[in-house]
C-alpha positions as CSV (number, residue, x, y, z in Angstrom):
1,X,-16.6,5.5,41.9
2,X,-13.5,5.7,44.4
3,X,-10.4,7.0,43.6
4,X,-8.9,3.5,43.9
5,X,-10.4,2.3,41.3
6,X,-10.1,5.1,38.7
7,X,-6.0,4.8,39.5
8,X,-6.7,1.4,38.7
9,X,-7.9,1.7,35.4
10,X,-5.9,4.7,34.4
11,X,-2.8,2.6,35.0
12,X,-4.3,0.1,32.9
13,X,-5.4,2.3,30.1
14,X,-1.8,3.8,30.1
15,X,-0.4,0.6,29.8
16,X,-2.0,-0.6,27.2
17,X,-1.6,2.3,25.1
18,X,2.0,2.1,25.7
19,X,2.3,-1.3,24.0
20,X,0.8,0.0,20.9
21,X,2.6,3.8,20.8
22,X,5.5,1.7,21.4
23,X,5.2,-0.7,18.0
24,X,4.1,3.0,16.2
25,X,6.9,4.6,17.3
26,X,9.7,2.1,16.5
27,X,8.2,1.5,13.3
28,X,9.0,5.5,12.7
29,X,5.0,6.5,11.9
30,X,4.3,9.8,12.4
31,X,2.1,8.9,15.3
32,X,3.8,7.5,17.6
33,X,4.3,6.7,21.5
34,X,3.1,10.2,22.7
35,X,0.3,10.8,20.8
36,X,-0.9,7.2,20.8
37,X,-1.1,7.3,24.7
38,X,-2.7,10.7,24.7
39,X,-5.6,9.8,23.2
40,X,-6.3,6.7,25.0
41,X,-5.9,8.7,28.0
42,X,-8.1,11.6,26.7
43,X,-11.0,8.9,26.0
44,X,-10.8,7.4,29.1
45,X,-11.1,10.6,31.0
46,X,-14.0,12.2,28.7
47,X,-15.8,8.4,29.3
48,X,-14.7,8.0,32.8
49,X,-17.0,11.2,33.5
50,X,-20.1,10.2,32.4
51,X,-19.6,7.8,35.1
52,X,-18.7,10.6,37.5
53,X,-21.7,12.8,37.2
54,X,-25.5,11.9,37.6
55,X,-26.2,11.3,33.4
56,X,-29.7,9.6,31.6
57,X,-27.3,8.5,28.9
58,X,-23.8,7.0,29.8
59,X,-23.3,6.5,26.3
60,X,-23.5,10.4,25.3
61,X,-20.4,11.4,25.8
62,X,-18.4,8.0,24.4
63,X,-20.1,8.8,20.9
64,X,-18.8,12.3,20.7
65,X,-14.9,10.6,21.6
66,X,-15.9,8.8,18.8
67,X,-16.5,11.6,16.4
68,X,-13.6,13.9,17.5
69,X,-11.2,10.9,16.9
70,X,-12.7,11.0,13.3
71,X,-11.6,14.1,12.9
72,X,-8.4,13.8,14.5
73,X,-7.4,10.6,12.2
74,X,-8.5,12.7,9.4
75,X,-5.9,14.8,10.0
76,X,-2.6,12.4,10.1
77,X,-4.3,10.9,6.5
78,X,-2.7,12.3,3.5
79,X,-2.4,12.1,-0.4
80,X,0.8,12.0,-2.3
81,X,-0.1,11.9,-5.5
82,X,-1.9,8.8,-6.5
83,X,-0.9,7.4,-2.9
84,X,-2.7,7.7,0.2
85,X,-0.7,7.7,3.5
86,X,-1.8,7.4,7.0
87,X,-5.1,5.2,6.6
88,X,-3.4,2.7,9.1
89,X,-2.8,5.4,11.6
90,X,-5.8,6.7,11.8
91,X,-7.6,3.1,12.0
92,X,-5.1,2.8,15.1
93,X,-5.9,6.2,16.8
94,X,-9.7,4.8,16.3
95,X,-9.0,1.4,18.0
96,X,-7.0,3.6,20.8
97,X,-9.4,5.4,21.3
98,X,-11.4,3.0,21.9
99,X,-9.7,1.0,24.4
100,X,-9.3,3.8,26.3
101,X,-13.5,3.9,26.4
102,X,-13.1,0.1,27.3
103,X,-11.3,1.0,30.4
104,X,-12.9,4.1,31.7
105,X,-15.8,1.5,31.6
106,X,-14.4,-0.9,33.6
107,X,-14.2,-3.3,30.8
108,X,-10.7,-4.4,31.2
109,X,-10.6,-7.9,30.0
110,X,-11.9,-6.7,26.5
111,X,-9.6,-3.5,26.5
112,X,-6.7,-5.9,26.7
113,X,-8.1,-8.5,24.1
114,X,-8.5,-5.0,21.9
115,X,-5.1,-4.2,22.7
116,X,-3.7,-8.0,21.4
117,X,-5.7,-7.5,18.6
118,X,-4.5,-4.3,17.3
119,X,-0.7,-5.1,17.5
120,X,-1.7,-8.5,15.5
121,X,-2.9,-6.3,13.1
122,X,-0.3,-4.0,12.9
123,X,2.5,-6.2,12.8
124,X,0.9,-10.0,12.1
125,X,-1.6,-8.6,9.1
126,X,1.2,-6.5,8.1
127,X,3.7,-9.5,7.1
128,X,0.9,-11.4,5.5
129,X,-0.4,-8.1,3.5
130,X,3.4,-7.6,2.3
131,X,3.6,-11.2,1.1
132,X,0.2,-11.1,-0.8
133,X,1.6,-7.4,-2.8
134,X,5.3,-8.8,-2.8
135,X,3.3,-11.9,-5.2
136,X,1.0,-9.7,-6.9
137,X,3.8,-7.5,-7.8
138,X,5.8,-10.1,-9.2
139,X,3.3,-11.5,-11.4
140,X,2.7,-8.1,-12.4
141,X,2.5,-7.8,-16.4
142,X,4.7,-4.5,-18.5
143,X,4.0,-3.4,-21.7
144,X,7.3,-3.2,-23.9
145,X,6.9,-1.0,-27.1
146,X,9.6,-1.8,-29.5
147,X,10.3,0.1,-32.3
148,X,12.8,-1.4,-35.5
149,X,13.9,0.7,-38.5
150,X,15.2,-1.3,-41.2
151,X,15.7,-1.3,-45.2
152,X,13.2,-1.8,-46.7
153,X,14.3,-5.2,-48.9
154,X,15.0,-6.7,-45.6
155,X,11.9,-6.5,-44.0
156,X,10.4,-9.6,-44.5
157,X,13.6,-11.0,-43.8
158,X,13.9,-8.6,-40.1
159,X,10.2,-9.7,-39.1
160,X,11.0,-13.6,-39.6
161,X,13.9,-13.2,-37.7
162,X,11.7,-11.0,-35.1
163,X,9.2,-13.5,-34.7
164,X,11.4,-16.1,-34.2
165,X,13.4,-14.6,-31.3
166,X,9.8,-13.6,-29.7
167,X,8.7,-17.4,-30.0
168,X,11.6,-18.4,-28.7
169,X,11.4,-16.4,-25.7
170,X,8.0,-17.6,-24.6
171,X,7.1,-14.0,-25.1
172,X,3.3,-12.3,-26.3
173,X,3.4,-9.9,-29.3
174,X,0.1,-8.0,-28.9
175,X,0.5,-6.3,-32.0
176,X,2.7,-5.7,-34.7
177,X,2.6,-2.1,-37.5
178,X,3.9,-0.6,-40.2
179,X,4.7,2.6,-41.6
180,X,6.9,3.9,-44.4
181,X,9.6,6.4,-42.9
182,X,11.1,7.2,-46.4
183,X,11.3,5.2,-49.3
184,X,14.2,2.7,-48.9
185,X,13.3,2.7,-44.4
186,X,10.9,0.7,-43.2
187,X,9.6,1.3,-39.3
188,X,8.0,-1.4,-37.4
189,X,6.5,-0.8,-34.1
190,X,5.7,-4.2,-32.2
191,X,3.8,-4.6,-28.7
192,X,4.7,-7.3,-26.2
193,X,3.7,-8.2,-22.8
194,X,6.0,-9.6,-20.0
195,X,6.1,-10.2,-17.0
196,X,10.1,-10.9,-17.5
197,X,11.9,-8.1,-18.3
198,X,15.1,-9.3,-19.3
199,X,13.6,-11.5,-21.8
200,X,12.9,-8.1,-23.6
201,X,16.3,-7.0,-23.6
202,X,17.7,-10.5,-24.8
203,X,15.1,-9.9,-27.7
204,X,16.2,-6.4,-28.4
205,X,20.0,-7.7,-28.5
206,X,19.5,-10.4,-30.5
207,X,17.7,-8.0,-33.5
208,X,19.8,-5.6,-33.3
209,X,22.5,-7.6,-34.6
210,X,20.3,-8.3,-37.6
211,X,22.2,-6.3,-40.9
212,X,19.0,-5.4,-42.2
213,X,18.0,-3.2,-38.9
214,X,19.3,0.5,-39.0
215,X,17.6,1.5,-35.9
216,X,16.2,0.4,-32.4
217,X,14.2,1.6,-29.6
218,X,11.9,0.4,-26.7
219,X,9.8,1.9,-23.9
220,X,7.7,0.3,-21.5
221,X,4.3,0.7,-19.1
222,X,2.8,-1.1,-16.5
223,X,0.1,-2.7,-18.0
224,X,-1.9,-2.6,-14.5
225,X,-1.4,-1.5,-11.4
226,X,-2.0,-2.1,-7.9
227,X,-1.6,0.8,-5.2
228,X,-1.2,-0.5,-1.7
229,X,-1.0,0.9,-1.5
230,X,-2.5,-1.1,2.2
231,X,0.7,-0.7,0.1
232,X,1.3,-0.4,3.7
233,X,1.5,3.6,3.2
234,X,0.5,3.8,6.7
């Protein structure tokens, strides 16, 4: 091929790996505008070879750009704890990678389709994958362990009076025990699930006031949980 037309579709490749650097790097990723363009570049040159030289295979050389770019996303992924950060990144370096290999080919028309494509996803799929989690996460159910210490002649009167506020509150009591802490102090440990939290609190005010309780305390868990994760940890 003449030099013409490799200028050509460098200037294209470069291009269109500026768009997407460009929506990395003002997004603050640690990929961004550099690296982005580099290796659509890099691909393009290795594939633009194989077009250069006299090769059986065209193809040999694109499939090993395909499995050094697995290795180089493997190393921008990493784990923070139970979170995993930089899946998105390296799904982007992939699809740079290989638009880079669509333009060294002379396929330019799909490169730029690839290129459209990509930025939907990153920015598009990203809005609509924030409202799914922002809904999932509201609708999200805790665990509230409650804990009431009372005398022990008011406890039938205490758990009335419990189970009243809790049906009034539209609330779930999972579960509801026992135990003798001495023998005039009775501890009850009840179990709700919410997805309203201050519905908990208005419970644990309202028993608290009750002159038969000598004690109160709550924790709470997530009851399940959902790690984006695509929590967008990109």
């Amino acid at each position: 091929m003449d030099i013409v037309t490799f200028i050509i579709r460098l200037i294209i490749c470069f291009s269109l790996s500026i768009l997407i650097g460009l929506e990395r790097q003002l997004r603050h990723r640690m990929v961004g505008l550099r690296t982005n363009v580099l290796v659509c570049i890099g691909s393009f040159l290795f594939v633009y070879l194989s077009f250069g030289v006299e090769a059986y295979d065209l193809t040999r050389i694109a499939a090993q750009v395909v499995s050094g770019i697995g290795f180089l996303g493997a190393g921008v992924i990493l784990r923070d704890g139970s979170k995993i950060k930089g899946l998105n990144t390296a799904a982007t370096l992939w699809c740079v990678a290989a638009i880079g290999a669509l333009c060294a080919s002379g396929l330019v028309i799909e490169a730029t389709l690839g290129t459209l494509f990509v930025l939907l996803s990153n920015i598009i799929l990203r809005l609509i994958s924030l409202f799914i989690m922002g809904k999932v996460k509201a609708s999200l159910k805790e665990k509230y362990t409650i804990k009431i210490s009372c005398k022990k002649e008011k406890e039938e009167k205490v758990r009335t009076n419990f189970a009243k506020i809790i049906d009034k509150n539209d609330l779930v009591l999972n579960s509801m025990e026992r135990s003798e802490i001495t023998e005039e102090e009775i501890k009850l440990k009840a179990i709700m699930v919410t997805s309203t939290p201050s519905k908990v609190e208005m419970v644990i005010n309202k028993i608290s006031t009750d002159p038969g309780v000598i004690k109160i305390t709550w924790e709470h868990e997530k009851e399940s949980k959902t790690d984006n994760e695509d929590s967008d940890e990109e």
